[in-house]
Backbone as a printed PyTorch tensor [residue, N CA C, xyz], in Angstrom:
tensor([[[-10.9740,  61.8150,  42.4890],
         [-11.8690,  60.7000,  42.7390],
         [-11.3530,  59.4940,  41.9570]],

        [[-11.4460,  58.3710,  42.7760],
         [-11.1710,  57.1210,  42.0230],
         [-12.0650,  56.3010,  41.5790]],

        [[-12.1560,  55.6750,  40.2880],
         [-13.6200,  54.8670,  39.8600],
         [-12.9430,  53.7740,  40.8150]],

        [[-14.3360,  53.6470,  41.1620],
         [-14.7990,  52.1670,  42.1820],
         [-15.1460,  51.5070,  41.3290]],

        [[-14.3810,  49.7870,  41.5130],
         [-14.7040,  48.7550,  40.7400],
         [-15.8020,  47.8790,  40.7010]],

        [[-17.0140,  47.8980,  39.6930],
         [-18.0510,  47.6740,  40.1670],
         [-18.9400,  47.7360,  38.6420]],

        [[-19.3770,  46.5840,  38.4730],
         [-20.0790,  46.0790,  37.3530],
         [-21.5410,  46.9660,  37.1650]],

        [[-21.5630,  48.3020,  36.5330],
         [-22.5320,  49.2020,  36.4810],
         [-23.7450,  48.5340,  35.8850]],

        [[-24.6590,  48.5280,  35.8410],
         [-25.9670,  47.7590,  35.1920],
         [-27.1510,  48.4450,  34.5260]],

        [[-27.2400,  50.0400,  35.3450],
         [-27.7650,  50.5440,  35.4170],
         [-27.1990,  52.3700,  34.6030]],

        [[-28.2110,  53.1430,  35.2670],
         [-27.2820,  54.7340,  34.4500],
         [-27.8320,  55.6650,  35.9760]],

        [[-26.5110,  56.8110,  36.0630],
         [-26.9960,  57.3600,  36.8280],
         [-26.2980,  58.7050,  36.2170]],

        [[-26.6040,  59.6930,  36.1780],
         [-26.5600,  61.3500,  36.0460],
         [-26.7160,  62.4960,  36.4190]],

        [[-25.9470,  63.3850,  36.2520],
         [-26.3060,  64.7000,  37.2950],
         [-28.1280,  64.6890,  36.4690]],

        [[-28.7110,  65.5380,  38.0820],
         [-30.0570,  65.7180,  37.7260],
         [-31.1700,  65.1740,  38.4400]],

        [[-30.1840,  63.2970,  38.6440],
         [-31.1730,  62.2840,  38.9360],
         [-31.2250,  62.1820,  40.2070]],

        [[-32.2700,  62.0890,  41.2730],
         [-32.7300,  61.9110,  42.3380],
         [-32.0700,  60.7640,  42.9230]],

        [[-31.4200,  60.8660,  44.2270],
         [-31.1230,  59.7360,  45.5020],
         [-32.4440,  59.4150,  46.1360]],

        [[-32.3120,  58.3050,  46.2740],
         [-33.5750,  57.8630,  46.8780],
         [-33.1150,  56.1710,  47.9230]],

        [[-33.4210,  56.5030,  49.0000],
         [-33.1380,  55.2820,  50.2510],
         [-34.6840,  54.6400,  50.4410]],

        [[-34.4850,  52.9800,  50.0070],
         [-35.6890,  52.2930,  50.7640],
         [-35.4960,  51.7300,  51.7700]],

        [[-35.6900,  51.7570,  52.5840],
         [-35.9520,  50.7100,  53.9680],
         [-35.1120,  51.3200,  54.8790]],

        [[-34.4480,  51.3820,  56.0700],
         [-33.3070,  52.2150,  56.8110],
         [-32.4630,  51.8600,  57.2090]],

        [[-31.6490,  53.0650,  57.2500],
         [-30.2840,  52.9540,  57.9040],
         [-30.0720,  52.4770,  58.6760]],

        [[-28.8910,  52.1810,  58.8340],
         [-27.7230,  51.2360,  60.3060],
         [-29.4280,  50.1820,  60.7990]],

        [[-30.0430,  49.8710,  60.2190],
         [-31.3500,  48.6620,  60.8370],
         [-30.2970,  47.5550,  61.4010]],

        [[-30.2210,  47.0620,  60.3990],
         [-29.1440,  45.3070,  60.7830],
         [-28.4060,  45.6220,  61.6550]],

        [[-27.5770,  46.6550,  61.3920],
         [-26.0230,  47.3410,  63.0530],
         [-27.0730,  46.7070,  64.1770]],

        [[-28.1710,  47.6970,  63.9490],
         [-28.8850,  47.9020,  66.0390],
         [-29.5570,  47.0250,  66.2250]],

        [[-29.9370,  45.7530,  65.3490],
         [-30.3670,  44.4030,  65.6900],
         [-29.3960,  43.4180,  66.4540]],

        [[-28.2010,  43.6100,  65.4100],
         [-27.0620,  42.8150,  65.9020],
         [-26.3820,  43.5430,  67.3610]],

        [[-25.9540,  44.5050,  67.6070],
         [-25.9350,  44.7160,  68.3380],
         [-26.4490,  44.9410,  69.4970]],

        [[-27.9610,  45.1140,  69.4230],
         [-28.8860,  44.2300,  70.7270],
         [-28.9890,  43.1160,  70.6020]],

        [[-28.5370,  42.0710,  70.1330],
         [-28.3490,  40.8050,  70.0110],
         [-27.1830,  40.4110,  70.9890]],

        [[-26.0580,  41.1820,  70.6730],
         [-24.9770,  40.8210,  71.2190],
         [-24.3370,  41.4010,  72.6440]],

        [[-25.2120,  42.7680,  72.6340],
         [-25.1000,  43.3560,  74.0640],
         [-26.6130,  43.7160,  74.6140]],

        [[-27.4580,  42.2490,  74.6990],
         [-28.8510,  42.6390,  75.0810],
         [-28.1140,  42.8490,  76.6240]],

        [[-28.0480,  42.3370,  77.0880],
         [-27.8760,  42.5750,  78.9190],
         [-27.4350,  44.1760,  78.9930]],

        [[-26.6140,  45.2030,  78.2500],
         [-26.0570,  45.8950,  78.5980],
         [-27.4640,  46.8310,  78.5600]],

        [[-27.7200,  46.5330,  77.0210],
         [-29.0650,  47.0420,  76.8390],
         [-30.0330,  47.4620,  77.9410]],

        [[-30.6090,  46.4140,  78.1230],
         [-31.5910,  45.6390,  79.2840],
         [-31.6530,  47.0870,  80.4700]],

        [[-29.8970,  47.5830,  81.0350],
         [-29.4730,  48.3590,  82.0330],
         [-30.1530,  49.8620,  81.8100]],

        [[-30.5760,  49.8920,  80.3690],
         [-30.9600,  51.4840,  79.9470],
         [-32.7750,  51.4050,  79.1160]],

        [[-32.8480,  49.8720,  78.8000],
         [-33.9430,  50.1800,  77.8310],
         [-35.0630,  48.9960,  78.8730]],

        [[-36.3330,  48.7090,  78.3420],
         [-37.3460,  47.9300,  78.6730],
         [-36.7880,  46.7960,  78.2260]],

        [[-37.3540,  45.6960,  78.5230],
         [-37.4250,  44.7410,  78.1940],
         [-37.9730,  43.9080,  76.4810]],

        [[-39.4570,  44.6250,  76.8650],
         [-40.0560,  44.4240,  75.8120],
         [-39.5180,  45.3950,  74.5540]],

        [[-38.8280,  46.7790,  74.7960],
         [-38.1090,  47.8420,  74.1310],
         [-37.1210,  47.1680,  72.8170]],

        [[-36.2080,  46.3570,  73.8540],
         [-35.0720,  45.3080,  73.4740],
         [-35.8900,  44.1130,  72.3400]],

        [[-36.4500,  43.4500,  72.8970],
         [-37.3080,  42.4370,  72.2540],
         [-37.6270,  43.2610,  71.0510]],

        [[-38.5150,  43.7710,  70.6760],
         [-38.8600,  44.7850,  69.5850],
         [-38.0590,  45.3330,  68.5800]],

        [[-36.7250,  45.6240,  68.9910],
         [-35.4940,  45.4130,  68.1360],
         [-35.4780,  44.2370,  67.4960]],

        [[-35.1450,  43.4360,  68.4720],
         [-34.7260,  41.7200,  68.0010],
         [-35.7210,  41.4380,  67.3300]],

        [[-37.0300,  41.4060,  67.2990],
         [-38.2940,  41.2200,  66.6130],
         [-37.9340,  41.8780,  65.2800]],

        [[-37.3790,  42.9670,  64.7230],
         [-37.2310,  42.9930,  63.1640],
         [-36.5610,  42.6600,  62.3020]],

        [[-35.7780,  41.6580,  62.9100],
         [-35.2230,  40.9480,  61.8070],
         [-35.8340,  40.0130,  60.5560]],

        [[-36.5220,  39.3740,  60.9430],
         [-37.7590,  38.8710,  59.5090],
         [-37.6580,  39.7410,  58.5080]],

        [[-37.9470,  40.6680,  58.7940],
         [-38.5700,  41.9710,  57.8020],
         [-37.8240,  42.3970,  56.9580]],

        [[-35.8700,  42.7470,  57.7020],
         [-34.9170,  42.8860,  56.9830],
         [-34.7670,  41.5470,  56.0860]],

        [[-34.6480,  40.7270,  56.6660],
         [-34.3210,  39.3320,  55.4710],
         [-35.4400,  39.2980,  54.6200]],

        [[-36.9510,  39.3490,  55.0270],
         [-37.5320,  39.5750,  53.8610],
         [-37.1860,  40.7760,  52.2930]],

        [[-36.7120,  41.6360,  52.7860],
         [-35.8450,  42.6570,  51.7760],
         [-35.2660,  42.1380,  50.9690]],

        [[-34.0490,  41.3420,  51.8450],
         [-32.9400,  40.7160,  51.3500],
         [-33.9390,  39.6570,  50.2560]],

        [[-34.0760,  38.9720,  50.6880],
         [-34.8140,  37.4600,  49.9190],
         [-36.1870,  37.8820,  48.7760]],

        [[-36.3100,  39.1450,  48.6500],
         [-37.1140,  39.4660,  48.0560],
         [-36.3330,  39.5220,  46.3980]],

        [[-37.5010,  39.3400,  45.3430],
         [-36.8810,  38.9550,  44.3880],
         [-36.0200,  40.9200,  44.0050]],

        [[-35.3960,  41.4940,  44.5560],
         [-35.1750,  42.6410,  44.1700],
         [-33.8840,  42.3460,  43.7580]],

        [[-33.9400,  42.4950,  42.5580],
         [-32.6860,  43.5190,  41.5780],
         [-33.0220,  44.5020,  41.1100]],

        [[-32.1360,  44.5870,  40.0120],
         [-32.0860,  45.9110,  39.1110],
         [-33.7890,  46.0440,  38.4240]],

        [[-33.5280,  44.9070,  37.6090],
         [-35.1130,  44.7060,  37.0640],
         [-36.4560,  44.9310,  37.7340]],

        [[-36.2540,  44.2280,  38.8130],
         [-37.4680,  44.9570,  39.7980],
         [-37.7960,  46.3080,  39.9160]],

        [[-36.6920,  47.2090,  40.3190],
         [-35.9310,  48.6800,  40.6020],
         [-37.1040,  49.1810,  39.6330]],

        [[-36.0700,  48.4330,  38.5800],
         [-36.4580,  50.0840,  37.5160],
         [-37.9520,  49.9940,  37.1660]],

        [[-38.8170,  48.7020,  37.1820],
         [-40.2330,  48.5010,  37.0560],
         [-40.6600,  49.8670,  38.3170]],

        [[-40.4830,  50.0380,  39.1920],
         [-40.9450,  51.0160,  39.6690],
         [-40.6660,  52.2810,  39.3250]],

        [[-39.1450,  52.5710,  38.6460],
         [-38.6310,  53.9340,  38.2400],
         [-37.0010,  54.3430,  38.2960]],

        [[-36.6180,  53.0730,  39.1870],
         [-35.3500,  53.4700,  39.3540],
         [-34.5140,  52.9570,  38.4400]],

        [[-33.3310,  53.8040,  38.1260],
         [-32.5980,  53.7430,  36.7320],
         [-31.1790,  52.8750,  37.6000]],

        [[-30.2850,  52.6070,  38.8440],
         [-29.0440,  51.9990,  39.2710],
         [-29.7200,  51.9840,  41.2320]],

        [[-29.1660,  50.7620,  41.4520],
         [-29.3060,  50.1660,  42.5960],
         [-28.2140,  50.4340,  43.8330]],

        [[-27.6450,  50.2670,  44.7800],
         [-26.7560,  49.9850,  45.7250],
         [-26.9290,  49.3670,  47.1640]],

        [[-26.8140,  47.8650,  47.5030],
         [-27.1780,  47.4010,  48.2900],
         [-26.4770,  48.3140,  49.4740]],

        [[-27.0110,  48.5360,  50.5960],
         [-26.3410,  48.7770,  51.7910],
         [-26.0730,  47.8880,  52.5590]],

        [[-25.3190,  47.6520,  52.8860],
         [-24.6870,  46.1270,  53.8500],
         [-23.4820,  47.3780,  54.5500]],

        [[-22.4020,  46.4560,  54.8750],
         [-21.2090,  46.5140,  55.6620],
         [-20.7370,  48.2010,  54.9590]],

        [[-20.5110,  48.8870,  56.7930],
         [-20.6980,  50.2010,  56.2920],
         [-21.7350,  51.4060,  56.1160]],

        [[-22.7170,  50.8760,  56.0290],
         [-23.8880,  51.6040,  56.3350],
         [-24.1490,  52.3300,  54.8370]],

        [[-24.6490,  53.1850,  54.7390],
         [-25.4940,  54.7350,  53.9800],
         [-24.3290,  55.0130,  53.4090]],

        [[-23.6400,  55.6430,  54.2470],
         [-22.6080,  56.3110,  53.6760],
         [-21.0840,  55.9560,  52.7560]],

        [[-21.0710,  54.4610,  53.0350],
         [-20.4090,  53.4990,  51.9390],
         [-20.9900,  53.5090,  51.2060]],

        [[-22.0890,  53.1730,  50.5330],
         [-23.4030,  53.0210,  49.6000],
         [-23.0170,  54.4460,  49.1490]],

        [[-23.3490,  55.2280,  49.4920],
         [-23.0470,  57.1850,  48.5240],
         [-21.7800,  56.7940,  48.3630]],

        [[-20.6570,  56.6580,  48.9250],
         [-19.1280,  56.3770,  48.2660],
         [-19.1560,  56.0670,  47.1390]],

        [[-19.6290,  54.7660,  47.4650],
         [-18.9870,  53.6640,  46.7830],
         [-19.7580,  53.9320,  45.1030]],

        [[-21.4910,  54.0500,  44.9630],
         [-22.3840,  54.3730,  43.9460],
         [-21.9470,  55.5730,  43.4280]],

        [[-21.5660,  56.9350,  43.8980],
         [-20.6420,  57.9560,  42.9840],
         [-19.6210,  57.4200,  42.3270]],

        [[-18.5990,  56.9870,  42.9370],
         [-17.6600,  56.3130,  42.6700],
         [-17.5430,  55.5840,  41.4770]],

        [[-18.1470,  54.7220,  41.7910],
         [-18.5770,  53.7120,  40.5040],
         [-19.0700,  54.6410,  39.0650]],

        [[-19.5130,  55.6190,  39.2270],
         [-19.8570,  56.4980,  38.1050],
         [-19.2610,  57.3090,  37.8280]],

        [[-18.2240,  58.0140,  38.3680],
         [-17.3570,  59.7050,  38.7150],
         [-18.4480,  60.2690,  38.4620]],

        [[-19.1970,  60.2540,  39.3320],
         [-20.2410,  62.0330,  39.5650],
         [-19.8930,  62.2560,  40.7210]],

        [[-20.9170,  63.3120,  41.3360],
         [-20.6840,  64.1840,  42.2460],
         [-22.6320,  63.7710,  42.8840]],

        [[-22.2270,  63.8830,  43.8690],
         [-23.6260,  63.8630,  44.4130],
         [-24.1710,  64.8570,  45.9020]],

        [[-25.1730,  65.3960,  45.8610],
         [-25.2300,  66.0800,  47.0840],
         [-26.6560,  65.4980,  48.0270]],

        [[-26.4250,  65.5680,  49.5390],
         [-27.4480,  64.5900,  49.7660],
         [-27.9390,  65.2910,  51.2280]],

        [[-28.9670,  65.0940,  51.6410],
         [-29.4490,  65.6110,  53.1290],
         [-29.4030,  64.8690,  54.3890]],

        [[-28.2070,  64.6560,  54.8370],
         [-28.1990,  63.4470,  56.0190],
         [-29.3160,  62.9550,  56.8240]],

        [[-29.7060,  64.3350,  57.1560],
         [-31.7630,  64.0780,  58.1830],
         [-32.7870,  63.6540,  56.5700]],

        [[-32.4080,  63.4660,  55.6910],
         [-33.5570,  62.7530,  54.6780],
         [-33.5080,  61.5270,  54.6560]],

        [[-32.2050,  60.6910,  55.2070],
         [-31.8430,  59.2900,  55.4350],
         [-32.7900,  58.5830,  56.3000]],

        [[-33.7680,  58.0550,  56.2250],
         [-34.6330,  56.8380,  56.8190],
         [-33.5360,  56.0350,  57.9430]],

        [[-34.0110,  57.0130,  59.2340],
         [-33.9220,  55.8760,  60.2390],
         [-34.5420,  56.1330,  61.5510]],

        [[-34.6640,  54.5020,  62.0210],
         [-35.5210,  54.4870,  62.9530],
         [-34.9410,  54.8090,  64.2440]],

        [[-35.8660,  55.1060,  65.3940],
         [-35.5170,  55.7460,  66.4410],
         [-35.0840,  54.8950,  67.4340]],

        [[-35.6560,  53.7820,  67.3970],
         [-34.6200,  52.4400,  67.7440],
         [-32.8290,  52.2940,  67.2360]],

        [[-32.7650,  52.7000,  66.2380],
         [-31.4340,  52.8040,  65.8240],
         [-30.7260,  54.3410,  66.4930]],

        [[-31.4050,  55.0260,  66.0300],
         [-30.8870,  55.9460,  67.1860],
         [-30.9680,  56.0490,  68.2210]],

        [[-31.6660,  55.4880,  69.2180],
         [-31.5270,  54.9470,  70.7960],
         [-30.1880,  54.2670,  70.7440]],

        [[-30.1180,  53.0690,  70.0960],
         [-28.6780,  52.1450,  70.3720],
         [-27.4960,  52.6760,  70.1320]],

        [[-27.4320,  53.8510,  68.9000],
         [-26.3360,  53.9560,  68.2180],
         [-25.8630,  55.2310,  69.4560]],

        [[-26.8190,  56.0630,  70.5040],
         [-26.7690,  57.0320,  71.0780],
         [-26.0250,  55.9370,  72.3420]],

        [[-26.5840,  55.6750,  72.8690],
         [-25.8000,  54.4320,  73.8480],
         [-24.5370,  54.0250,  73.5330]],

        [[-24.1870,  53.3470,  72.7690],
         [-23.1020,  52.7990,  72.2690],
         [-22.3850,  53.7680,  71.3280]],

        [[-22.4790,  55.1160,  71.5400],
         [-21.3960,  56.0300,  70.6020],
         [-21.5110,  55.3180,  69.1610]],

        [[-22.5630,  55.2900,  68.3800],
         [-21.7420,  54.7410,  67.0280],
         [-22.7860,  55.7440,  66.0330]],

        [[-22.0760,  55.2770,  64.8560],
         [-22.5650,  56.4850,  64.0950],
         [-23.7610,  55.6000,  63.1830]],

        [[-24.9500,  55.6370,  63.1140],
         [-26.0760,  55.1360,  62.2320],
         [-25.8560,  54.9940,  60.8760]],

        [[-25.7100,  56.3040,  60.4070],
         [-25.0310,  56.5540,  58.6800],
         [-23.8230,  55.5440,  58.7380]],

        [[-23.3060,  54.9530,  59.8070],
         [-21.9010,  54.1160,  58.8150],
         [-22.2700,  52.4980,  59.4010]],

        [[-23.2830,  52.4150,  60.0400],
         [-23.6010,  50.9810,  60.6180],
         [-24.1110,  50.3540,  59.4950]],

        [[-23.8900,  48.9910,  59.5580],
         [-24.8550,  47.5650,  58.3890],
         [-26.0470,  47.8000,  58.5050]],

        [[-26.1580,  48.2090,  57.2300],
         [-27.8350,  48.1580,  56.9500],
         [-28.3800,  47.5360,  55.7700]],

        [[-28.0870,  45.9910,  55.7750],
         [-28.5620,  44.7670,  55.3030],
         [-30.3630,  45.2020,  54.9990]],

        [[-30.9170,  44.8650,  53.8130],
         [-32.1710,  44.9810,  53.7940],
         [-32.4890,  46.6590,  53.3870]],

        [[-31.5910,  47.6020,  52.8800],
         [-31.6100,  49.0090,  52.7750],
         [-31.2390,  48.9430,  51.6120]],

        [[-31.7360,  50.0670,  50.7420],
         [-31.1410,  50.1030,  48.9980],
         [-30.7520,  51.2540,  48.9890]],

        [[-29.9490,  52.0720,  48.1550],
         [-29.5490,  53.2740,  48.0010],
         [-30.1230,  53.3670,  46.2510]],

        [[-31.0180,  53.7270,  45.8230],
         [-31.4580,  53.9100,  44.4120],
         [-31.6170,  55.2880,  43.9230]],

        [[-31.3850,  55.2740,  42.0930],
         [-30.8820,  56.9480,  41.4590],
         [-32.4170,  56.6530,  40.6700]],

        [[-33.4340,  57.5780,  40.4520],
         [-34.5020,  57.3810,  39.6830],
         [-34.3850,  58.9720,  39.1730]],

        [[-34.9160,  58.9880,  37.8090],
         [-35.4710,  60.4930,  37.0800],
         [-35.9580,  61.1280,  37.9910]],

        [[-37.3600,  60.3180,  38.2420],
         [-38.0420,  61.1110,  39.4610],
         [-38.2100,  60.4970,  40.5890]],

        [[-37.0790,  61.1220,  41.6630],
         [-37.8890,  60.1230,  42.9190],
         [-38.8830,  60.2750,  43.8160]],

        [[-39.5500,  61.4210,  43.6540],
         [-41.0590,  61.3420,  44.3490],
         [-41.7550,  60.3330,  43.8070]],

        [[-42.0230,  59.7890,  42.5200],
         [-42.5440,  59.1940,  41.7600],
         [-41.8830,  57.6920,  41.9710]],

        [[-40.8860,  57.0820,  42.7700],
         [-40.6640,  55.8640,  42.9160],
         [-40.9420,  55.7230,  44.5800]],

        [[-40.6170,  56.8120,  45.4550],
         [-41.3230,  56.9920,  46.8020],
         [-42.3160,  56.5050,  46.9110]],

        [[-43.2730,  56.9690,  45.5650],
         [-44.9640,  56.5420,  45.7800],
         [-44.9840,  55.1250,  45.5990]],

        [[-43.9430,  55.0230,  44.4630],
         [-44.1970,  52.9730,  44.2320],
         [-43.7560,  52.2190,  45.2480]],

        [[-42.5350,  52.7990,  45.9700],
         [-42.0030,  51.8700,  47.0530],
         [-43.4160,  51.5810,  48.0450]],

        [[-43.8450,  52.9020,  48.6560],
         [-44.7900,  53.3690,  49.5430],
         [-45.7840,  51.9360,  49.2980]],

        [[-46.3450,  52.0930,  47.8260],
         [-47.3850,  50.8070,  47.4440],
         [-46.2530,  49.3680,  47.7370]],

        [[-45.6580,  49.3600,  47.3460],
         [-44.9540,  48.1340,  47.3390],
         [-44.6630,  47.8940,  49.1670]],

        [[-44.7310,  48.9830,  50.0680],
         [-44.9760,  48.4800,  51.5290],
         [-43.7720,  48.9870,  52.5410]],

        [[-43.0870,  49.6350,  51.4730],
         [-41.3740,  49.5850,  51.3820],
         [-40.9060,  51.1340,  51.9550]],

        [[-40.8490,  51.8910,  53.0910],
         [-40.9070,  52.9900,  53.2620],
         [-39.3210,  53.5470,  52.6250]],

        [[-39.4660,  54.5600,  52.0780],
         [-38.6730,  55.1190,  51.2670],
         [-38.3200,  56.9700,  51.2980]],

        [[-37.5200,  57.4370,  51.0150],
         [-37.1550,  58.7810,  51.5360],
         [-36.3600,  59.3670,  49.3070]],

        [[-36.6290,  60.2870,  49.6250],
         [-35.4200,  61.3900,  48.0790],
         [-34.5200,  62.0100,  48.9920]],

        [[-33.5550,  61.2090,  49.0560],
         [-32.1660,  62.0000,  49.7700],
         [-31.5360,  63.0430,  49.5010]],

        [[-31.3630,  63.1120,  47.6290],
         [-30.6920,  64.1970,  47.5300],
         [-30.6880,  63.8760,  45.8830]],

        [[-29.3880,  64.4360,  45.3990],
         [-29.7730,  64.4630,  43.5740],
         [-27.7890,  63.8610,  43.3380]],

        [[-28.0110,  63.5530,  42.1100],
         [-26.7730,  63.1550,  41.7990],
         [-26.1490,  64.7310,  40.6310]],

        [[-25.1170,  64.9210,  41.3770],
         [-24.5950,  66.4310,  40.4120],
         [-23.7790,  66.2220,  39.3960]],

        [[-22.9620,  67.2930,  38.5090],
         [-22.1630,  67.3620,  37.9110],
         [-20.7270,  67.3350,  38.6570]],

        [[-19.1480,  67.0410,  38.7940],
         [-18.1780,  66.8070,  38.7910],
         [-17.6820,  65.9040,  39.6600]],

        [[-17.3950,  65.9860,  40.7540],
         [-17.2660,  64.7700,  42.1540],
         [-17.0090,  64.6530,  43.1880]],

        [[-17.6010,  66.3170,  43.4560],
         [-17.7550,  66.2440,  44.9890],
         [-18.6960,  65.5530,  45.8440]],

        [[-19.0060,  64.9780,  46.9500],
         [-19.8390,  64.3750,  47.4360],
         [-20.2810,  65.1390,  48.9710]],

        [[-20.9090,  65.9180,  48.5560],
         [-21.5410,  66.9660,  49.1720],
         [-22.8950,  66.3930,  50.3020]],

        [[-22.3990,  66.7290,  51.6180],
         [-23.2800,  66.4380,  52.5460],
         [-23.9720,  67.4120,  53.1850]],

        [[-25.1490,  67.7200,  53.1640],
         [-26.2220,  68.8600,  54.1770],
         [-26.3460,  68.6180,  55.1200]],

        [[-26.0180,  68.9310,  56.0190],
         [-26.2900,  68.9440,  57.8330],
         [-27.4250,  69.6060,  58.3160]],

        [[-27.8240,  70.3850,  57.3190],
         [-28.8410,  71.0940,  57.6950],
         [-28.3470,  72.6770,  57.9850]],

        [[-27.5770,  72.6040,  58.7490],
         [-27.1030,  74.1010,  59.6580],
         [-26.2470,  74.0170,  58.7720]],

        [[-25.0750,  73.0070,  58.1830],
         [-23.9220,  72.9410,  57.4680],
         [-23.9010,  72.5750,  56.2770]],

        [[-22.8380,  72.4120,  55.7640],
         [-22.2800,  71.5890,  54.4370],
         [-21.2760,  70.9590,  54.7610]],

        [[-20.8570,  69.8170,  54.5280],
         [-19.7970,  69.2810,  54.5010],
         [-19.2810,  68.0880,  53.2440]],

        [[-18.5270,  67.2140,  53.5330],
         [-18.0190,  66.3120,  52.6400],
         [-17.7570,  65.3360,  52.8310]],

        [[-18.6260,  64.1950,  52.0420],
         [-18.3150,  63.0880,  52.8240],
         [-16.7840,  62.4700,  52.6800]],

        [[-16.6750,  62.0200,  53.5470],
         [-15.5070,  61.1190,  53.8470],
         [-15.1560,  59.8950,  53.4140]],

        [[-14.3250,  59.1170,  53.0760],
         [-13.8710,  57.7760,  52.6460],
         [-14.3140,  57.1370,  53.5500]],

        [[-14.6900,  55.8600,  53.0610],
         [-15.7370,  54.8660,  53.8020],
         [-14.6560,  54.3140,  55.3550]],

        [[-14.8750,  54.1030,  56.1150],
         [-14.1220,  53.3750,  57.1710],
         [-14.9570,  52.2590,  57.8700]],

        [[-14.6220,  51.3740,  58.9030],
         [-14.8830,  50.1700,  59.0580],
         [-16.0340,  50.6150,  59.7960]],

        [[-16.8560,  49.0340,  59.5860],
         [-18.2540,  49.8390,  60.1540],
         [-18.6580,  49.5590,  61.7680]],

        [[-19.3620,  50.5200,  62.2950],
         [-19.3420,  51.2470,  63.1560],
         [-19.6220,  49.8540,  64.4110]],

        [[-20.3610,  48.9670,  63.8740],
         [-20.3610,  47.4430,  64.5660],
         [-19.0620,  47.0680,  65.2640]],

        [[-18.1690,  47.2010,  64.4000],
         [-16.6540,  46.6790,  64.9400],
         [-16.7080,  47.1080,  65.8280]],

        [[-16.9390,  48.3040,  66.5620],
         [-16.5780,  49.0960,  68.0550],
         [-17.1800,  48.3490,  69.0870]],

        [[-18.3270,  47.8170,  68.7890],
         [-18.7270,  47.1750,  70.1500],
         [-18.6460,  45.4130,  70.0550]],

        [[-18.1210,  44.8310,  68.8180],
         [-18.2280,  43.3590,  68.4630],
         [-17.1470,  43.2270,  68.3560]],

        [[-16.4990,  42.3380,  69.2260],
         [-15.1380,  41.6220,  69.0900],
         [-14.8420,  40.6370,  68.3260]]])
């Protein structure tokens, strides 16, 4: 494993709980019904489409919200990781990385909406690696106990998984195990020229 370069602020340790607020690949399946509404249009409603495009506010409210670190940890969380370019699964890279731990995580515990999986099912793309602008990847002691604060704070939130001892980055499929993979370009590029 290679340390990822990246101004730590925070502490993270085997033990400590993964925890995702807001969801995955969101921003990907906005932009991309943005940019292929007509194709859209051929498979989904009208108003279906619209309803996508309609959540963008919400993500920029995320964004524009006074959230840093300081905010974070007022609820419980001990290190942050914006999700942008890349999705979920850059965010687990890149946040092990930055620490040399090892982390193990439950892919179906990842927060996402079924709108995102409608588009990403259409357009072959993978959710876990799409932009998800307005999504945090956060390590808390306890993350049932920051779930509940997000929950109050309005902010739907998931405990993905735990951060381990050495540096494997261990993925649950549920039926499987596997490993995650080195980050690659995100899954947007395939349908945005």
């Amino acid at each position: 494993m290679r340390r990822i370069d990246r101004d730590n602020k925070g502490t993270m340790r085997p033990g400590q709980d993964l925890v995702v607020a807001g969801y995955a690949g969101l921003m990907g399946t906005i932009e991309a019904a943005a940019y292929k509404k007509e194709e859209l249009l051929h498979k989904f409603s009208r108003s279906y489409v619209n309803n996508i495009l309609e959540q963008e506010p919400n993500i920029l409210k995320m964004n524009t919200l006074k959230w840093n670190l300081e905010q974070w940890r007022e609820l419980g969380a001990t290190e942050c990781e914006p999700v942008t370019e890349g999705g979920i699964l850059t965010a687990l890279w890149n946040l092990s990385g930055a620490y040399m731990t090892g982390i193990e995580f439950a892919l179906r515990q990842i927060p996402v909406k079924q709108e995102t999986i409608e588009v990403c099912e259409f357009f072959d793309l993978n959710p876990y690696r799409l932009k998800s602008d307005g999504c945090f990847l956060l390590v808390a002691d306890n993350g049932n106990d920051l779930v509940t604060a997000l929950r109050d704070q309005g902010i739907d939130s998931a405990v993905i998984g735990k951060v381990r001892d050495g540096i494997k980055r261990i993925i649950n499929h549920g039926e499987s195990v596997g490993y995650l993979d080195r980050p690659t370009e995100d899954e947007l590029h395939k349908i945005i020229l």
